[in-house]
Structures are given as C-alpha cells and as structure tokens.
RONUVO-996213 format. One record per residue: residue in three letters; z, x, y of N, C-alpha, C in turn. Coordinates in steps of 0.1 Angstrom, whole numbers, padded with zeros to 4 digits, always signed. Each point is the difference from the previous one (the first is absolute). Last residue first. Example, Ala and Ser with C-alpha at 12.3 -4.5 7.8 and 13.67 -1.06 7.14 Angstrom:
2
ser+0071+0128-0022+0000+0009+0011+0008-0008+0011
ala-0001+0003-0057+0000-0009+0012+0000+0009+0012
***
This chain:
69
unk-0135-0623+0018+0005+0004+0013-0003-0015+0003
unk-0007+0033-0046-0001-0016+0003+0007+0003+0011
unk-0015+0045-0028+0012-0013+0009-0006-0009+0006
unk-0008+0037-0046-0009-0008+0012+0012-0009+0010
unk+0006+0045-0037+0002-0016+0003-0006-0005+0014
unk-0003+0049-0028+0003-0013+0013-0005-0010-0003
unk+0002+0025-0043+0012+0011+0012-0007-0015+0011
unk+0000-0007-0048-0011-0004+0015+0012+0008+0004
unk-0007+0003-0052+0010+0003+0011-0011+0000+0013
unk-0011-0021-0055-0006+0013+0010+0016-0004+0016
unk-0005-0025-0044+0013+0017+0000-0008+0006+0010
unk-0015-0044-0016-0005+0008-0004+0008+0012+0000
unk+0011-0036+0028-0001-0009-0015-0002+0013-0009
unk+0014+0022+0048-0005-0016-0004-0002+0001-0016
unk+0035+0020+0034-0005+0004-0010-0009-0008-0005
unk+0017+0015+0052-0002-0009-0011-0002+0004-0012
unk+0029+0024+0044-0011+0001-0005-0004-0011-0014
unk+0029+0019+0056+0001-0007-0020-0018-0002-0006
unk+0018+0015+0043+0003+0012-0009+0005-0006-0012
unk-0012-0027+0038-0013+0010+0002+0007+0011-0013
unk+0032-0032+0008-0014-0008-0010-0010+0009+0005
unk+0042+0012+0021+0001-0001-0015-0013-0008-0004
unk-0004+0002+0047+0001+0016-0007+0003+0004-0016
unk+0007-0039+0023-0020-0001-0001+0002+0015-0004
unk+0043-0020+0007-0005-0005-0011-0019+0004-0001
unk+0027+0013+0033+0007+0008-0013-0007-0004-0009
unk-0012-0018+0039-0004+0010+0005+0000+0012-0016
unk+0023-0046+0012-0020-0001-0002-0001+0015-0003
unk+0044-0007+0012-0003-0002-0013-0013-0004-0004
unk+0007+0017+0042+0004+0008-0008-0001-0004-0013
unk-0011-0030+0034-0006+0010+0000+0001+0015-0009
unk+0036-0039+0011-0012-0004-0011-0010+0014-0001
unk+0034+0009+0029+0004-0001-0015-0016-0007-0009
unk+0000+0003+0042-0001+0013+0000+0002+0000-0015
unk+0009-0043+0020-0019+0005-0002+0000+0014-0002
unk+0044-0014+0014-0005-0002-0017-0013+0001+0001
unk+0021+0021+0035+0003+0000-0013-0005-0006-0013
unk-0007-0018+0042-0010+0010+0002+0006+0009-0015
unk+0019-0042+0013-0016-0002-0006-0005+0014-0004
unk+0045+0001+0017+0000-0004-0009-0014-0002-0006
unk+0006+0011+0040+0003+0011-0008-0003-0001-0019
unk-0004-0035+0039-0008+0006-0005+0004+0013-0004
unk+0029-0030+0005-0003-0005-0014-0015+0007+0004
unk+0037+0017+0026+0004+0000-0013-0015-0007-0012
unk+0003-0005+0054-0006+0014-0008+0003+0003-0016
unk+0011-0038+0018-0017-0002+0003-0002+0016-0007
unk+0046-0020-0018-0004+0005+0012-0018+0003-0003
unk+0033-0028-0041-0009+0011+0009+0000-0001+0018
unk+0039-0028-0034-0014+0001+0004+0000+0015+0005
unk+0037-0025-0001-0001+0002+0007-0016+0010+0000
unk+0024-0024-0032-0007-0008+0007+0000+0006+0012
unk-0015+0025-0045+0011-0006+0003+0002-0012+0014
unk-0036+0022-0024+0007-0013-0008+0009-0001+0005
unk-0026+0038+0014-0003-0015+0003+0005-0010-0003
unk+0018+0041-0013+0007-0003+0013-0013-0012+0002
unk-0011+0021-0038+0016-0008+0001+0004-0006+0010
unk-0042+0027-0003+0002-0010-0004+0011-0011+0000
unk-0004+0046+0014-0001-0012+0014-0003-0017-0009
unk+0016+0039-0026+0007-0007+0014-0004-0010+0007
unk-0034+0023-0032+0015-0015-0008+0011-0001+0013
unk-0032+0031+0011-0006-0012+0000+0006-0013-0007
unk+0016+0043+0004+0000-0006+0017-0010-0010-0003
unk+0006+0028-0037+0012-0010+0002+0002-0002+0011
unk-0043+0025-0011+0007-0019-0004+0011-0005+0002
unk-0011+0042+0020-0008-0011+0007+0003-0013-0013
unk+0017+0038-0013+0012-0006+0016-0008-0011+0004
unk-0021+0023-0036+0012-0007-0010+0008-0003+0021
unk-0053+0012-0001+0010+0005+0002+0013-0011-0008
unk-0055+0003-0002+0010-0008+0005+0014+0007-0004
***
C-alpha cells in the first residue's frame, strides 16, 4: 500500500463528514481502497509471525508456529 493511496483514503474520509458527503463513485473507491488496505495489514502481519520463532518452558526454539484460521 502506497503513502498516496492512504492519503486518498483519509480524503475521502474527511470529505464524508462533510455535508456534502460522498459521490456513488467516491464511496466505492472508497470500499475498494480500504479492503486493499486491510489485505495489506493481514498480509504484513502473517509474514512478521511466519519469521518469529517460540522459546518454550525448557529453551528448546519452535521455528513454525502452527496458525489458527
């Protein structure tokens, strides 16, 4: 996700609060931005927890971690 695509997503934020509101095409841009955004922060965060690693009770190190879905 691109630093222009957020602050086209805090615009269009702003501009909904105001009272002249979104346009049809403005608030699906708007959807389709932020589902792109969520997707990215799923995407960062499963790639930081595939390159962590446990230390259990004993000091032995689990390189993979099992994922819960």
């Amino acid at each position: 996700m691109t630093d222009e695509k957020i602050q086209r997503i805090n615009e269009l934020a702003r501009k909904s609060k105001t009272p002249e509101g979104l346009t049809e095409a403005e608030k699906a841009e708007q959807q389709a931005l932020r589902t792109e955004y969520r997707q990215s922060i799923v995407s960062n965060l499963s790639a930081q927890l595939d390159n962590c690693s446990i230390v259990d009770e004993k000091g032995n190190v689990i390189k993979k971690v099992k994922r819960v879905k």
